[in-house]
C-alpha positions as CSV (number, residue, x, y, z in Angstrom):
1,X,-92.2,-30.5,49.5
2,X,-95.5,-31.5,50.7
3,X,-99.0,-32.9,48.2
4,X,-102.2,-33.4,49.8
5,X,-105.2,-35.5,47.6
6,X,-108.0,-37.0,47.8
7,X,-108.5,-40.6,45.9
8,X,-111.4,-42.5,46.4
9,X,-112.3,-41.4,50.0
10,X,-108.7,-42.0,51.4
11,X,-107.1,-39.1,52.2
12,X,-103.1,-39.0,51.0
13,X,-100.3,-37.1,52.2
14,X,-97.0,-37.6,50.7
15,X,-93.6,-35.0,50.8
16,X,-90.2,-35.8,50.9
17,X,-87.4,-35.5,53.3
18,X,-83.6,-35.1,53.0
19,X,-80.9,-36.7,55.0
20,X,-77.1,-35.8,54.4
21,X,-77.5,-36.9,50.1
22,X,-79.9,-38.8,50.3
23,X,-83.6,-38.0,49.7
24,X,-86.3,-40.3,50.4
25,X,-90.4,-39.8,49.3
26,X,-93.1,-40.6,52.0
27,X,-96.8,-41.3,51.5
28,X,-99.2,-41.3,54.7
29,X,-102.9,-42.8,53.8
30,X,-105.7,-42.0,56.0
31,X,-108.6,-44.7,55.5
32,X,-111.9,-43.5,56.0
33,X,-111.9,-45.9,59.7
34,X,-109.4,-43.6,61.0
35,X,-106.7,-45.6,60.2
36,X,-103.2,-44.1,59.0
37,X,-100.9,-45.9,57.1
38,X,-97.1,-45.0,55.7
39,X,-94.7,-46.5,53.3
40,X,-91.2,-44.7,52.4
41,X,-89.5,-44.7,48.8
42,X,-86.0,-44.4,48.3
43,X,-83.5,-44.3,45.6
44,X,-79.8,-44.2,45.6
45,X,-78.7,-41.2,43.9
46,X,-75.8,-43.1,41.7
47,X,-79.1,-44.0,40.2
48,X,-79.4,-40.6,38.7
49,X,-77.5,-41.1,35.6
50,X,-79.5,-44.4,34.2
51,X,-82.6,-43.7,31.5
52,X,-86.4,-43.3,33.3
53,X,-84.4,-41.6,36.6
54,X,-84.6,-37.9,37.0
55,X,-80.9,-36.6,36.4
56,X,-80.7,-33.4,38.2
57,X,-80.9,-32.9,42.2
58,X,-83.9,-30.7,41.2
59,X,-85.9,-33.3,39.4
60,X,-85.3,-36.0,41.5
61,X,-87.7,-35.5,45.0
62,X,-90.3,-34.7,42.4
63,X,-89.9,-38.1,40.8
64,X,-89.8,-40.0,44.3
65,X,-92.1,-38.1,45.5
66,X,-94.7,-39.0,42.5
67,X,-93.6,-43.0,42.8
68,X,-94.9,-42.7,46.4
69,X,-98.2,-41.0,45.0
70,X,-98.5,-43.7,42.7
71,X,-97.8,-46.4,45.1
72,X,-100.4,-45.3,47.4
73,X,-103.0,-45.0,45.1
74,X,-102.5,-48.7,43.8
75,X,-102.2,-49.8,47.2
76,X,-105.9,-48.6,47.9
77,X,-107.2,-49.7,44.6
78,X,-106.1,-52.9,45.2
79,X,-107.0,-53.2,49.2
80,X,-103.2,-53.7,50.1
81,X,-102.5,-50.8,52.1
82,X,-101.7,-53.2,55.1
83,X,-99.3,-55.2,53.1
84,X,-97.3,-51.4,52.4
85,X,-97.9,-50.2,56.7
86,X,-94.4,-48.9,56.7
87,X,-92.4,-50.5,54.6
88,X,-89.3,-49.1,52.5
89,X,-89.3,-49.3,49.0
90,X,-85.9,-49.4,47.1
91,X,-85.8,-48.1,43.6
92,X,-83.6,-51.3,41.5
93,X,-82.9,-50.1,37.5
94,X,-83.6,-54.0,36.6
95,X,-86.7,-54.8,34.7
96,X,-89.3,-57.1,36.5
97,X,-89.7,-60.5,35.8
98,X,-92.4,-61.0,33.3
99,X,-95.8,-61.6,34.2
100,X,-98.4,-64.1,33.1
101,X,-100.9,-62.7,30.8
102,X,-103.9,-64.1,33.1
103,X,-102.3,-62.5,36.1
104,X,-102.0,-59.0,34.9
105,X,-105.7,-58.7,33.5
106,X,-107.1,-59.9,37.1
107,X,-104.6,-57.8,38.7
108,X,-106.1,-54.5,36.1
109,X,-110.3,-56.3,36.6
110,X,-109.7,-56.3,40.3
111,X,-108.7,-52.7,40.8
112,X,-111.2,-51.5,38.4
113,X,-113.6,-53.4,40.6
114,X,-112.2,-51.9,43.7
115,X,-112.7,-48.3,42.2
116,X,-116.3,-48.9,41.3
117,X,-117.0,-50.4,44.2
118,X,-115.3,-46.8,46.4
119,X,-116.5,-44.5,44.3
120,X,-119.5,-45.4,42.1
121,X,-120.7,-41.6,41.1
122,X,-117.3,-41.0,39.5
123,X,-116.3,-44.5,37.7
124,X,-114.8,-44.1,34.6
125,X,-113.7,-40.4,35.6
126,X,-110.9,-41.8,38.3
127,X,-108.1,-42.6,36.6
128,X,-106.7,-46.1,36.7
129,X,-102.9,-45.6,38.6
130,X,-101.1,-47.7,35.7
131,X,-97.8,-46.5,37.1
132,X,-98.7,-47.7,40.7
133,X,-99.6,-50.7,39.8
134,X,-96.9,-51.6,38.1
135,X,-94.9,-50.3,40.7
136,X,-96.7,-52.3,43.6
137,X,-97.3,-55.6,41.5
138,X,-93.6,-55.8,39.7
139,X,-95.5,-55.3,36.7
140,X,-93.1,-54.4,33.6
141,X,-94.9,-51.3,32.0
142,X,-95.1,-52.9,28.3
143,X,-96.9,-55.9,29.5
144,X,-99.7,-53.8,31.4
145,X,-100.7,-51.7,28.7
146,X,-100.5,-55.4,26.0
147,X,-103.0,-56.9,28.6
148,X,-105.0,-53.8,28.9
149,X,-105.2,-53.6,25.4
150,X,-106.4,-57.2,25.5
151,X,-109.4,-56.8,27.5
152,X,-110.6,-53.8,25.5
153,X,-110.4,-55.8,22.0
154,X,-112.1,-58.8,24.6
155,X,-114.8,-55.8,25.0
156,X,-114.6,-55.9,28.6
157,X,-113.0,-52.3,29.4
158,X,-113.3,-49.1,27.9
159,X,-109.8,-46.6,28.4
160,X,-110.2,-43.0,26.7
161,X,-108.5,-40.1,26.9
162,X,-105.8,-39.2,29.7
163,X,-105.5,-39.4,33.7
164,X,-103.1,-37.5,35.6
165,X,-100.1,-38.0,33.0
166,X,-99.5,-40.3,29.9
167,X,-99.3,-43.4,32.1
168,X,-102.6,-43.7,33.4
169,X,-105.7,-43.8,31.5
170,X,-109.7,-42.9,32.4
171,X,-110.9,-46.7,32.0
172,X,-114.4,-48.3,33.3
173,X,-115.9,-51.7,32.8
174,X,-118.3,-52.6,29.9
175,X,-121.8,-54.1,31.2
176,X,-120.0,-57.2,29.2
177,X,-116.8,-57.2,31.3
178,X,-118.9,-57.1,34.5
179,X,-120.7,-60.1,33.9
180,X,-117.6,-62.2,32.7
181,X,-116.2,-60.8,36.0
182,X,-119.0,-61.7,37.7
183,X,-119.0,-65.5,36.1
184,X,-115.3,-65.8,36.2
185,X,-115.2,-64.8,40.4
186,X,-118.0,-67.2,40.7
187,X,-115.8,-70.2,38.4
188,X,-114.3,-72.5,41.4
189,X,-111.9,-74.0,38.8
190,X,-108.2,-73.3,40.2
191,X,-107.7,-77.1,40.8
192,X,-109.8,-78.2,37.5
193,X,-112.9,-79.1,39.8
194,X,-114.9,-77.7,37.7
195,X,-113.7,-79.0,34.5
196,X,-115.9,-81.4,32.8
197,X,-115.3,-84.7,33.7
198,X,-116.6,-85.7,29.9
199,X,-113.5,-84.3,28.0
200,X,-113.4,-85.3,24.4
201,X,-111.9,-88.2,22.6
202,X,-108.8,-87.8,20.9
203,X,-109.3,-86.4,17.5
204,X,-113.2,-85.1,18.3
205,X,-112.8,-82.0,19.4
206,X,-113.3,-79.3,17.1
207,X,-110.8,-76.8,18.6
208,X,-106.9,-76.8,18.1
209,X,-104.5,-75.3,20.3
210,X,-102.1,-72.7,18.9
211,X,-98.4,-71.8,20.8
212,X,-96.2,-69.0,19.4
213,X,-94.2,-66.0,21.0
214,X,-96.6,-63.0,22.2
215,X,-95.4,-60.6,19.3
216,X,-97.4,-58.1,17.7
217,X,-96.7,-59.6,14.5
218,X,-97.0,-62.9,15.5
219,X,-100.5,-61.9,17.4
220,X,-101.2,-60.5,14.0
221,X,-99.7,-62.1,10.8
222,X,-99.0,-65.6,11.9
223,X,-102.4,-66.2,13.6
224,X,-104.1,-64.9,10.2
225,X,-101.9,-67.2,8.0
226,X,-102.6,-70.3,10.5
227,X,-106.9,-69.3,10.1
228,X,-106.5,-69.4,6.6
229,X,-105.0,-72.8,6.1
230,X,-108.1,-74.1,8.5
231,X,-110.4,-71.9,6.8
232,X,-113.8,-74.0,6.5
233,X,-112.5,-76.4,8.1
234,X,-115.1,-76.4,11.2
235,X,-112.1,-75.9,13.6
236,X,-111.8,-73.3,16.1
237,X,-108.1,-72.2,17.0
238,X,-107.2,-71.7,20.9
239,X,-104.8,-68.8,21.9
240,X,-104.0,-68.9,25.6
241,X,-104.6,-65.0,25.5
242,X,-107.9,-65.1,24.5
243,X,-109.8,-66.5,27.3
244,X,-108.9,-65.3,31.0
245,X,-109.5,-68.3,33.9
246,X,-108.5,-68.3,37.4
247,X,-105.9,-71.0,38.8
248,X,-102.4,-71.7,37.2
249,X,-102.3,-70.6,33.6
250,X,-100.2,-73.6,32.7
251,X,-101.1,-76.2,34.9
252,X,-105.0,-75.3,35.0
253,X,-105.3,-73.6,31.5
254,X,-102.9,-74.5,28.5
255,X,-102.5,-77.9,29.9
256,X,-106.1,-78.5,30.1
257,X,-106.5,-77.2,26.7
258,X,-103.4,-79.4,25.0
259,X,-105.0,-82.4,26.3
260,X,-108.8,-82.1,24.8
261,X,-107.8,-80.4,21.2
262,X,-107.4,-82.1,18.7
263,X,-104.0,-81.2,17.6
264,X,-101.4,-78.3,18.4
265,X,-99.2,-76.0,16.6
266,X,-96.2,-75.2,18.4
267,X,-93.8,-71.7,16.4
268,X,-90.8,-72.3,17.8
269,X,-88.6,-69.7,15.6
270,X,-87.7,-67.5,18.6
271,X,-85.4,-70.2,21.2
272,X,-85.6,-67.5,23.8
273,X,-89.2,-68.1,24.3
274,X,-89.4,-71.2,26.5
275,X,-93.0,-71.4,27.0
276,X,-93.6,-72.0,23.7
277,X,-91.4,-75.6,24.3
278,X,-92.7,-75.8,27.2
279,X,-96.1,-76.4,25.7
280,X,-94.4,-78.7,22.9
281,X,-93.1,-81.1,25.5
282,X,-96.5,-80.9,26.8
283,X,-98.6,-82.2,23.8
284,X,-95.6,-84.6,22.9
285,X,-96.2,-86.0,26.6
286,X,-100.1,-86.6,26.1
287,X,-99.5,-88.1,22.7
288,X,-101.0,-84.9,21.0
289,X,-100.8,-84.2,17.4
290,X,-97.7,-82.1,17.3
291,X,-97.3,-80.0,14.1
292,X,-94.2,-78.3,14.5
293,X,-93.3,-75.0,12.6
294,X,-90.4,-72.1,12.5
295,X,-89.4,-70.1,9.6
296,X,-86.6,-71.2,7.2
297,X,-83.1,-70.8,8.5
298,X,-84.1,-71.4,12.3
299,X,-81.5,-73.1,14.9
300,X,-83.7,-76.0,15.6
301,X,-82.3,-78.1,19.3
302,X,-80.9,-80.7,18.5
303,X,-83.4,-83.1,20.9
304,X,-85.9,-81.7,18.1
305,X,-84.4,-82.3,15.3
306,X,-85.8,-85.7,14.7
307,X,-89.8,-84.5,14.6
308,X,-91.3,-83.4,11.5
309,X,-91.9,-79.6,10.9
310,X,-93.3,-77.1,8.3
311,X,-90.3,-74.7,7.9
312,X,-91.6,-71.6,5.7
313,X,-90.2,-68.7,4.4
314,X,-93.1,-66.2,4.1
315,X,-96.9,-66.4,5.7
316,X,-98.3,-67.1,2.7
317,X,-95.9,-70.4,2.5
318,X,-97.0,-71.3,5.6
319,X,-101.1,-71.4,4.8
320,X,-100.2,-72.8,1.7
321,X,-98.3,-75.7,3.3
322,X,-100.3,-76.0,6.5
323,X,-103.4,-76.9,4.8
324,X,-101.6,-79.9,3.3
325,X,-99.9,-80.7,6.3
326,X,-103.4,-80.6,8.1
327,X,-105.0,-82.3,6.2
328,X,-105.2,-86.0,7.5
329,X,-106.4,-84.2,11.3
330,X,-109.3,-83.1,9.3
331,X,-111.3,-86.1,8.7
């Protein structure tokens, strides 16, 4: 079983080969400096009776064979078919590790940059390898297509219709995107160098930091109940998902932006989420404002049982009692 293709001027040719049981899927990239470069994929076949694995001897070269496909292409959209020369991949049922937000959308920008950059006459028409990308980056599959999501509703990327399969989408940068890009590459901030040494007083700024669990619902429903409560207040709330900045994301991002808001409010229903306390300790450190809130009935730790918190039963209890609670960080 052999595939020839063409992506983005690098020629690929990937196949499989059997040895005793076991098959294996090989991809050999020819870069347009005459270059060749090959990477192997294998899986055990005991693998073949867990969920997202082939579970016939038919189905299964096919599905190694399209791993390598998809590995190849991610490792030429993201310039790091040197770091694949020859290496075996082994197929492991566990999930990834989860990825930080920032890290993913670079990760998707740079590709996308890559891809213009190879084949301008056709960007937007070459599909973005979501699969390979995931695959080469540990990317978990949910939290690539949240972030991609992200930087459309940002207005940076526009994704429509499908690419090869019902992983990988036709997407293209927005003139906006390109010039945040552009700005953001240029930004020299990973060690705060470039923050402003002017940072404001305590209680002047006129932004206030936000931590919760990265939930649909929470994204949604609790964000809109927090706005509310503030509403006309002259405050702007701070998401760490809505602005994307080189660097650390905690050391060079959130931490930045506990220290110069004017006051935080930490969710901390979910006790499986650690960032979320994480960011607590944090403000509680800097002598922050710390308005702490969960929803009726929560396990609160017992080191946190001391502080003050708004415990609410509904969303419409929480603006109701948030814009009292607020009040005196309003003045």
């Amino acid at each position: 079983m052999t595939e020839i293709q063409d992506y983005l001027g690098f020629g690929i040719e990937a196949g499989t080969t059997k040895k005793g049981f076991h098959t294996s899927a090989f991809a050999h990239v020819d870069s347009p400096d005459g270059s060749t470069v090959t990477f192997t994929e294998w899986a055990d076949p005991a693998y073949r009776s867990l969920a997202g694995v082939p579970s016939t001897r038919v189905e299964f070269p096919p599905w190694l064979l399209s791993r390598a496909i998809a590995r190849a292409r991610a490792a030429i959209a993201l310039d790091e078919l040197q770091n694949v020369d020859k290496q075996r991949f082994d197929y492991h049922p566990e999930q990834p590790s989860s990825k930080a937000d920032d890290e993913i959308q670079m990760t998707i920008l740079t590709a996308l940059r890559r891809i213009k950059r190879l084949d301008p006459q056709h960007f937007g028409h070459v599909p973005l390898d979501a699969a390979g990308i995931c695959l080469l980056r540990e990317i978990r599959k949910d939290e690539f297509d949240y972030n991609l999501r992200r930087l459309q509703d940002r207005g940076w990327v526009e994704a429509w219709g499908m690419g090869w399969d019902d992983n990988n989408n036709n997407v293209r940068f927005t003139e906006l995107g390109l010039q945040s890009l552009d700005q953001l590459e240029r930004t020299q901030d990973a060690t705060g160098a470039a923050q402003s040494d002017a940072e404001p007083a305590v209680n002047s700024s006129a932004e206030y930091f936000v931590a919760h669990e990265f939930s649909a619902e929470q994204i949604d429903d609790l964000r809109a109940a927090i706005d509310s409560a503030l509403s006309g207040s002259g405050l702007t709330s701070y998401y760490a998902d809505t602005e994307l900045r080189q660097g650390h994301i905690f050391k060079d991002k959130i931490l930045h932006k506990i220290r110069v808001s004017r006051f935080g409010i930490y969710e901390i229903s979910n006790p499986s989420k650690p960032n979320v306390f994480l960011e607590l300790g944090a403000g509680l450190a800097l002598g922050k404002p710390c308005i702490i809130i969960c929803r009726k009935g929560t396990q609160v730790p017992a080191d946190l049982q001391g502080l003050d918190r708004v415990e609410y039963q509904s969303y419409r209890d929480l603006t109701g009692q948030l814009a009292e609670k607020l009040q005196p960080y309003l003045q």
